[in-house]
MARDRENRO-596631 format. One line per 2 residues: number of its first residue (from 1); their letters; for each residue x, y, z of N, C-alpha, C. Coordinates in steps of 0.1 Angstrom, whole numbers, plus 5000, padded with zeros to 4 digits. Layout:
N
NUM	a	X:Y:Z:X:Y:Z:X:Y:Z  ... $
END
This chain:
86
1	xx	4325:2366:7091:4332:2377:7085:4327:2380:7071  4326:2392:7067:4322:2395:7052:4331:2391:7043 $
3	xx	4328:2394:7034:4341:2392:7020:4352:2394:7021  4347:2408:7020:4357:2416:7023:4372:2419:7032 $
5	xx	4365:2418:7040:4376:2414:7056:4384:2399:7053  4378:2391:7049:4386:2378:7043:4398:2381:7029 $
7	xx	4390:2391:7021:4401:2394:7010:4411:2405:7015  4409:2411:7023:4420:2419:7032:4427:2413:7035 $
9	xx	4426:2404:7044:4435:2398:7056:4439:2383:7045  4436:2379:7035:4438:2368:7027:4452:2379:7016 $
11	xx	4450:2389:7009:4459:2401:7006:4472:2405:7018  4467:2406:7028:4482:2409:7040:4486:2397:7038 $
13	xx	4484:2386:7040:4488:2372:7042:4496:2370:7031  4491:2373:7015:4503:2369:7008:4513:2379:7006 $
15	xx	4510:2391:7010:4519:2404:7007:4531:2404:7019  4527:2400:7028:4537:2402:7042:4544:2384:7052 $
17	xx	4534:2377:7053:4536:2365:7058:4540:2357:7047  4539:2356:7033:4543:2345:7024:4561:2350:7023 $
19	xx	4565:2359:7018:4575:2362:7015:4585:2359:7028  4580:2363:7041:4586:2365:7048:4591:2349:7050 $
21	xx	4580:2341:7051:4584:2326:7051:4591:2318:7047  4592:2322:7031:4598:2317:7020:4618:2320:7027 $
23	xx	4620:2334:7030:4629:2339:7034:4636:2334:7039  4629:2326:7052:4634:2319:7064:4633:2309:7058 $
25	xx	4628:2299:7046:4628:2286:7045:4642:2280:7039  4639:2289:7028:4653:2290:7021:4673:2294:7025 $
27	xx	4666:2302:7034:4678:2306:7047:4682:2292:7050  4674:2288:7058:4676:2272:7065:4685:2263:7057 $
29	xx	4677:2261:7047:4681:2253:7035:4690:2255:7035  4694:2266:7028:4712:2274:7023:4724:2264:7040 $
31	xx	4723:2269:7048:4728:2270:7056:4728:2251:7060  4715:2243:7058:4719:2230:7062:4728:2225:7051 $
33	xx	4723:2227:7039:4736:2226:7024:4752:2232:7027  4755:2245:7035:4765:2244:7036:4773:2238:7046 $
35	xx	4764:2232:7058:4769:2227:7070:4772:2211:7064  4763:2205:7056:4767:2192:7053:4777:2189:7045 $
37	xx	4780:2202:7037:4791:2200:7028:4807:2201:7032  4805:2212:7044:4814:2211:7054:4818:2198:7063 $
39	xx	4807:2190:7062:4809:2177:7069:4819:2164:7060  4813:2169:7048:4816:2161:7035:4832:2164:7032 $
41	xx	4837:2176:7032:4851:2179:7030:4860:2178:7042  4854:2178:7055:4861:2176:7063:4869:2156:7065 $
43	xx	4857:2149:7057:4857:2134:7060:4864:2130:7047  4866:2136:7038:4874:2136:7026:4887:2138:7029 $
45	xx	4892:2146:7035:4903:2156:7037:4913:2144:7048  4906:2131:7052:4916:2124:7061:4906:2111:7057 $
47	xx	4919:2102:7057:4918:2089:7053:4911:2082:7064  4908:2071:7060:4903:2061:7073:4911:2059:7080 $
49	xx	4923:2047:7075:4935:2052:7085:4934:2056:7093  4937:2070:7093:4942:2081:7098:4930:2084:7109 $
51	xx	4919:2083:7104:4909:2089:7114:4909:2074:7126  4910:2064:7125:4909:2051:7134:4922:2053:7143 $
53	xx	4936:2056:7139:4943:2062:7147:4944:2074:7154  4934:2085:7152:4931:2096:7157:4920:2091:7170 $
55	xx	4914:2084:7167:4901:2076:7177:4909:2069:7188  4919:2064:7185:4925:2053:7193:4934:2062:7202 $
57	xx	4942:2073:7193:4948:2076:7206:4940:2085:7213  4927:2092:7210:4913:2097:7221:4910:2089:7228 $
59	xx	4909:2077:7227:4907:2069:7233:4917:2064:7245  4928:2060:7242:4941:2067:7253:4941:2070:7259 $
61	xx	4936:2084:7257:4940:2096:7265:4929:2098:7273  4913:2094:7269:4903:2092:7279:4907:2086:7289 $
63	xx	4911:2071:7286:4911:2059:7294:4924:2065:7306  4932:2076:7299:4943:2076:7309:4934:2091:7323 $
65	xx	4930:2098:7317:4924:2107:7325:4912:2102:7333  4906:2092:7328:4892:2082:7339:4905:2078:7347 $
67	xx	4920:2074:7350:4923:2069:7360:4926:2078:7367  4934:2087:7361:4937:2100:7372:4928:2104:7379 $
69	xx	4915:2112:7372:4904:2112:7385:4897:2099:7394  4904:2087:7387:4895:2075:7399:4909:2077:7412 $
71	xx	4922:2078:7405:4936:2081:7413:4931:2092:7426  4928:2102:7420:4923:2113:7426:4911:2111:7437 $
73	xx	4900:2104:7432:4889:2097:7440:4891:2091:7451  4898:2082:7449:4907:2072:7457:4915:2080:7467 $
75	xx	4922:2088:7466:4928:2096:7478:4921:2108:7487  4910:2114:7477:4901:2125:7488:4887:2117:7494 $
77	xx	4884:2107:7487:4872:2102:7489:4871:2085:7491  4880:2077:7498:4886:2065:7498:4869:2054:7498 $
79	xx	4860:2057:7502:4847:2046:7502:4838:2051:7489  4843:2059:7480:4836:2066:7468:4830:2050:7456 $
81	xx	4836:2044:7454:4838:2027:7449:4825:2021:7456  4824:2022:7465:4808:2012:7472:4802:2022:7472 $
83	xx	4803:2033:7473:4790:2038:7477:4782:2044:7459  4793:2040:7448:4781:2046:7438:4785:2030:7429 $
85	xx	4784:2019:7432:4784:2009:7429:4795:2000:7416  4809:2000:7420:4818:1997:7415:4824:1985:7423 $
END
């Protein structure tokens, strides 16, 4: 390619493609800064305590709904236990 055609298309490249990049980089950026900070005040905002008791009764309430559907399992599907290996 001539000179020329290199300094054209090297001129679009910083006039249209750099800016545009920069745009979106910085976008990103902005946006992972406010999502972590949102992470940061949400883990602030409740004690450990508080969060270990929040875990425990999730945990509860899992462990209570895995029986209801094995409850459930157990009455529409009674050989469900051997055949996926329990």
């Amino acid at each position: 390619m001539s000179d020329e055609v290199m300094f054209i298309l090297g001129a679009i490249f910083l006039v249209v493609v750099v800016p545009y990049w920069l745009k979106l980089h910085y976008r990103g950026e902005k946006n992972t800064k406010s999502s972590e900070s949102k992470v940061t005040n949400k883990s602030t905002s409740t004690s450990e305590p508080e969060k270990v008791e929040q875990l425990h009764l999730l945990a509860e309430q899992l462990t209570e709904r895995v029986k209801n559907l094995e409850s459930i399992l157990d009455d529409k599907a009674p050989g469900w236990r051997t055949n996926h290996g329990r």
